[in-house]
C-alpha positions in Angstrom: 20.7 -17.0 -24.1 22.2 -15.3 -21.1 19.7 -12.0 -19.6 21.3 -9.0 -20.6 18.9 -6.2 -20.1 15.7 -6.4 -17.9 12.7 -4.2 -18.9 10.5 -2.7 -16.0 6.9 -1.4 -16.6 6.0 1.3 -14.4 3.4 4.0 -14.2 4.4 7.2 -14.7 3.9 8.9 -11.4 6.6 10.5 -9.6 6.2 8.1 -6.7 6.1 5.1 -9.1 9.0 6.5 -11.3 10.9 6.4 -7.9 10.6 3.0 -6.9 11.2 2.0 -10.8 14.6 3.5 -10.4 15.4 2.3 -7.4 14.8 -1.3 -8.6 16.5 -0.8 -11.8 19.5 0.3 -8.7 19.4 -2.5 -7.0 19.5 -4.9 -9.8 22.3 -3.4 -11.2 24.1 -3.2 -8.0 23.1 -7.2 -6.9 23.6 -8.2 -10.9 25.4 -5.8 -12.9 22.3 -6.3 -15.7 21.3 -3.4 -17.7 17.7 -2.2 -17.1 15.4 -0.2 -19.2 12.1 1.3 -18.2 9.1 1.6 -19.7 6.1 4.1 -19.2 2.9 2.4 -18.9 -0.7 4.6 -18.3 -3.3 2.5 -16.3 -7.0 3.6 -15.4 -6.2 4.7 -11.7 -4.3 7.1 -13.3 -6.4 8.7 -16.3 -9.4 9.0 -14.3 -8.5 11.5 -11.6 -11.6 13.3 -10.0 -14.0 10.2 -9.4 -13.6 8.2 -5.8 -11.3 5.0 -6.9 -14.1 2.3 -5.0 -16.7 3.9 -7.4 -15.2 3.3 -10.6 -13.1 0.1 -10.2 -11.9 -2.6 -7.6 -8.7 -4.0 -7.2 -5.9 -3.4 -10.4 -6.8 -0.2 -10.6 -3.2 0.5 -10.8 -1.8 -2.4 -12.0 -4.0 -3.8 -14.5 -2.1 -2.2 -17.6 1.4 -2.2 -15.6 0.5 -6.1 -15.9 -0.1 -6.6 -19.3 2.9 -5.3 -20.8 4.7 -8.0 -19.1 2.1 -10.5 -19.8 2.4 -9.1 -23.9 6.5 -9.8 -23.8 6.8 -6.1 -23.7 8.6 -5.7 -20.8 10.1 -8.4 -18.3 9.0 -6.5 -14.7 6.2 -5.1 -13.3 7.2 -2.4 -10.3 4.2 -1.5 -7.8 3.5 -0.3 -4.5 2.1 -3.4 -3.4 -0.5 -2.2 -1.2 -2.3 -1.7 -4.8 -1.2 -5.0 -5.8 -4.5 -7.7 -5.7 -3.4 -10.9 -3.6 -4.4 -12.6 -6.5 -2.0 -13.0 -9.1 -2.7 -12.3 -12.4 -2.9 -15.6 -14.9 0.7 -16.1 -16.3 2.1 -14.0 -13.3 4.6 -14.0 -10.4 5.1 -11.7 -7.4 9.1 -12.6 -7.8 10.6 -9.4 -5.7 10.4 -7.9 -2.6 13.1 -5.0 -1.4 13.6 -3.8 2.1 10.4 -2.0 2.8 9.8 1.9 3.9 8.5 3.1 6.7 5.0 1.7 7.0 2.8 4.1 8.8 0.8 7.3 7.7 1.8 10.6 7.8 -1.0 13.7 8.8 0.0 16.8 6.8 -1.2 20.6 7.7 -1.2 23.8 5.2 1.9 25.5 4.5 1.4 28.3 7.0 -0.4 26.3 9.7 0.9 25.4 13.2 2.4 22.2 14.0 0.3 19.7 15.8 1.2 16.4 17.5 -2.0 14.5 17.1 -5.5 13.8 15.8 -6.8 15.6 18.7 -5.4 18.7 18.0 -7.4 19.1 15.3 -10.0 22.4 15.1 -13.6 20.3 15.7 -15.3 19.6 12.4 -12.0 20.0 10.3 -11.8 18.6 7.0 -9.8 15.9 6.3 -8.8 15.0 2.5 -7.9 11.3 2.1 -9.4 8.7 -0.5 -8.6 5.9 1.6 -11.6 4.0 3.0 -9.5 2.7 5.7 -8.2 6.4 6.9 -11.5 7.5 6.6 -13.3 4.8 9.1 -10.6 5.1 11.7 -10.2 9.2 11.3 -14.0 8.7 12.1 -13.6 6.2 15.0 -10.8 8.7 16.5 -13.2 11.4 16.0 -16.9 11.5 14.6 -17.1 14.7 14.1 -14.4 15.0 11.9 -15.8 16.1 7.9 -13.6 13.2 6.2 -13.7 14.3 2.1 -12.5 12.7 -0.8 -9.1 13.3 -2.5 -7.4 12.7 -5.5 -4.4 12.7 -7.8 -0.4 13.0 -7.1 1.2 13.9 -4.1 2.1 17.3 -5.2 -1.2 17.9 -6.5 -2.5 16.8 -3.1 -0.4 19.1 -1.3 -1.1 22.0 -3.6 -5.3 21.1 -2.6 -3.8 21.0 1.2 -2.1 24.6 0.9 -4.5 26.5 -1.3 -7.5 26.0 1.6 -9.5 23.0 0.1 -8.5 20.9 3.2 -7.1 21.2 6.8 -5.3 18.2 6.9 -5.0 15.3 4.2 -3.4 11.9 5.1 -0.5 10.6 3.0 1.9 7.3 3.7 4.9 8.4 5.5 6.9 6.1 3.0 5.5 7.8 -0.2 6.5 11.0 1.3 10.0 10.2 2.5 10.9 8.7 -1.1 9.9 12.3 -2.7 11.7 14.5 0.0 8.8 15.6 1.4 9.3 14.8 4.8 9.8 18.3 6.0 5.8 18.3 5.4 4.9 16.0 7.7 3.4 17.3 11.0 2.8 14.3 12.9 2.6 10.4 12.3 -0.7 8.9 13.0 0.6 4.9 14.0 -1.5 1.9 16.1 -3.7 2.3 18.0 -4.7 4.8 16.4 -3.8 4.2 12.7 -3.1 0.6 11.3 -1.3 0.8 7.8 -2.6 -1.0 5.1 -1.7 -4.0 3.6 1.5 -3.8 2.4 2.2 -0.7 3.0 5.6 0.9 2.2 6.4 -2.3 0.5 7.4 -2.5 -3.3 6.2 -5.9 -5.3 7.7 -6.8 -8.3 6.0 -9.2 -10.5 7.1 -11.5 -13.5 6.2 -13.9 -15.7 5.9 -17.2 -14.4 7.7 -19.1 -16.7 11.1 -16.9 -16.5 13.1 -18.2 -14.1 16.1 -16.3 -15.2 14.3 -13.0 -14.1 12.5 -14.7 -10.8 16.5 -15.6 -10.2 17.8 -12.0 -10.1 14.5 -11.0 -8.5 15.7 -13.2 -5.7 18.6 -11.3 -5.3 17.0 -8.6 -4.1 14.4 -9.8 -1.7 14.4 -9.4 2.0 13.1 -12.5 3.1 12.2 -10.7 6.3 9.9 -7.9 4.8 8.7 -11.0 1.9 7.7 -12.8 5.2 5.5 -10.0 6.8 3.5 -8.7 3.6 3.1 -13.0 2.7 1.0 -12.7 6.2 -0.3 -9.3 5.7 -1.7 -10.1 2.1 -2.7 -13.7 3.6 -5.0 -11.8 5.8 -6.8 -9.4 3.0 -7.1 -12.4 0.5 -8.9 -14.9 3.5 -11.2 -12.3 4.3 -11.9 -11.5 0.5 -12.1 -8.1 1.5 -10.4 -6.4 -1.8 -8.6 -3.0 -1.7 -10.7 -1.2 -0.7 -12.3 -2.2 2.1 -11.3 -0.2 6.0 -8.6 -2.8 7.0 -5.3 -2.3 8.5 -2.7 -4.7 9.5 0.2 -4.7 11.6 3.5 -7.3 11.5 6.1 -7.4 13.8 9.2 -10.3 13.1 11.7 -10.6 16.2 13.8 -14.0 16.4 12.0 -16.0 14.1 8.6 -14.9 15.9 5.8 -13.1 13.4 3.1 -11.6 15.2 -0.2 -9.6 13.2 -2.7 -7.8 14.4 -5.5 -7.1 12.0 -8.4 -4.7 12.4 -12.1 -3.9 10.1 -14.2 -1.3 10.6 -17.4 0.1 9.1 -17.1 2.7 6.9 -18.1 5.1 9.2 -16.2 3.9 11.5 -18.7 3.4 14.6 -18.2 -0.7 15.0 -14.1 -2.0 14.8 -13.1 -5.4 15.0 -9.1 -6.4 16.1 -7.6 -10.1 15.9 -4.2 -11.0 16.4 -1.9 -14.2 16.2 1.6 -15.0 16.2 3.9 -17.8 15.5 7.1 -19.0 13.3 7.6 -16.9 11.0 7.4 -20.1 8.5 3.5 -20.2 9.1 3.2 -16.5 7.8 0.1 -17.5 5.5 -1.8 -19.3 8.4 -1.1 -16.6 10.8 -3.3 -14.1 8.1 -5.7 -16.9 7.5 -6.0 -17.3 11.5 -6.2 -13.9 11.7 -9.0 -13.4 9.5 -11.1 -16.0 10.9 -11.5 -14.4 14.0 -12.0 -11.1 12.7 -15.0 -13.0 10.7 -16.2 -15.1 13.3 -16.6 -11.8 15.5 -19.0 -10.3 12.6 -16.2 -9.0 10.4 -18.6 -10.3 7.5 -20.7 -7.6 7.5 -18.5 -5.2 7.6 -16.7 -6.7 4.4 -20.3 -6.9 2.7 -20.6 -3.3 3.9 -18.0 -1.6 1.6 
């Protein structure tokens, strides 16, 4: 029977709403198939106060998202795949990679606040507002005395925090923030050396069941093999060093001519010891490259600063 509408489970987030609808676009425009989607309400999203390392791993955001699919529910599952564990689920396939967004992080400043141009700048002992483990450890490798606090919900609710006085500066992903048309917020872009993004970062990962190969073909069709190619090394890295999502890692590809080249780096969570490994080759040995990668981040005592999240 031929595939005449393709279901997408999503969370209901703006941000996640966004890139639902703008893989429900691309499929229509690479396919002409109709597409549906579906709301789905995970535990990342219900629980909105507590710090996300102290009340669940990785799925966090995904877990639920996953199980529609699994259940025949729905045929798609849309994430930002930085969230996405390098493990798939049982019954599951990460089938779908778009072109990716701009991967770095953005530093945003109150409403009524002059513009800076770097971490620097910032008034000593400001308060930063980011949930992030890895922004927090390399804020605080940048600059100890900065008072690094935790931060949750949306990115409006964030910025609302930001503007009413809670914080002097949170840290948001540039892509996130570009999507919503927010980047008149933005005051600066904190990139390497300074800042390595996180796995996957700006990347959207659609998964599918394993056993439909009429929705892994359309999925397929709107790949870039390129951006598939960086995140295979990027998530080959976080899944060698067993490191989960939350642990203060940042990774950086770079694909020219065929060449992929990624530089990973681990820190404490205070960020006082950091670690950086990098490799290169074809781009065909993208796995090995992340598995190289994290073996000399490990063999340099990376290990303890895994066991240390």
């Amino acid at each position: 029977m031929p595939l005449d509408t393709i279901r997408i489970a999503t969370r209901s987030s703006k941000l996640a709403l966004w890139q639902a609808h703008h893989v429900k676009s691309l499929i229509a425009e690479a396919c002409g198939i109709n597409v549906e989607i579906v709301h789905v309400r995970t535990e990342g999203d219900q629980n909105q106060t507590d710090p996300l390392r102290q009340f669940g791993g990785a799925g966090l955001f995904t877990r639920e998202v996953q199980r529609s699919v699994l259940d025949g529910d729905t045929h798609i599952a849309v994430h930002s795949l930085k969230d996405l564990p390098t493990e798939s689920a049982d019954g599951l396939l990460l089938a779908g990679i778009p072109k990716r967004a701009p991967k770095f992080d953005a530093i945003l400043l109150p409403d009524d606040a002059p513009k800076l141009t770097s971490v620097k700048d910032l008034p000593n002992e400001a308060r930063i507002g980011t949930g992030s483990p890895r922004r927090q450890a390399q804020l605080l490798h940048l600059r100890p005395d900065l008072r690094v606090l935790e931060i949750r919900g949306n990115v409006d609710t964030r910025i609302a925090k930001l503007d009413a006085g809670e914080y002097d500066a949170i840290v948001l992903a540039e892509a996130g923030l570009r999507r919503l048309e927010l980047a008149d917020r933005i005051s600066f872009l904190i990139q390497p050396p300074e800042m390595y993004p996180a796995v996957g970062q700006g990347a959207i990962g659609i998964e599918c069941r394993s056993d439909d190969e009429d929705v892994q073909h359309v999925l397929q069709q709107i790949t870039d093999q390129d951006v598939a190619c960086c995140t295979r090394a990027e998530r080959s890295l976080l899944l060698a060093l067993r490191a989960g999502c939350h642990a203060p890692l940042g990774a950086l590809t770079e694909l020219d001519d065929g060449q992929l080249k990624l530089t990973g780096i681990l820190l404490s969570s205070d960020g006082t010891e950091r670690l950086e490994a990098t490799s290169d080759g074809p781009s065909e040995a993208a796995v090995e490259i992340g598995v190289t990668v994290a073996r000399q981040l490990l063999s340099a005592g990376g290990q303890k600063l895994v066991d240390g999240q």
